[in-house]
Residue, then its C-alpha position, 0 to 999 in steps of 0.5 A: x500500500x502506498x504511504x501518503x505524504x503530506x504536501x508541504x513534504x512532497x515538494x521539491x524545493x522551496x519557492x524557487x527564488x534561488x533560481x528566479x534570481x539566477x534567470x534574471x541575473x543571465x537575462x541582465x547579463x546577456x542585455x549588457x553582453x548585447x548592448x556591448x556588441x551593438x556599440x563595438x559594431x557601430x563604432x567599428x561600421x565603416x563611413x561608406x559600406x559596401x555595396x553603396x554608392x560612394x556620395x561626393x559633396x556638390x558644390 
């Protein structure tokens, strides 16, 4: 016969904060990692890409 158990001992853990913390911190993480990308591409873009025609100054 099986043996009950009381629902507060079935659980498997606790509220589960420790790994809600852990998510939001890797989501912050990656934010930072691709806003860090986005400025290192845009500082390194070229003038003129290629593909575009090059724009001479009219006078």
């Amino acid at each position: 016969m099986a043996k009950e158990v009381p629902t507060q001992k079935a659980r498997q853990g606790r509220l589960g904060t420790h790994v809600l913390i852990v998510l939001v911190a890797a989501l912050i993480l990656a934010m930072v990692a691709w806003w860090g990308a986005e400025m290192f591409g845009v500082a390194i873009a070229p003038d003129n890409p290629s593909g575009q025609p090059a724009t001479t100054p009219t006078q």
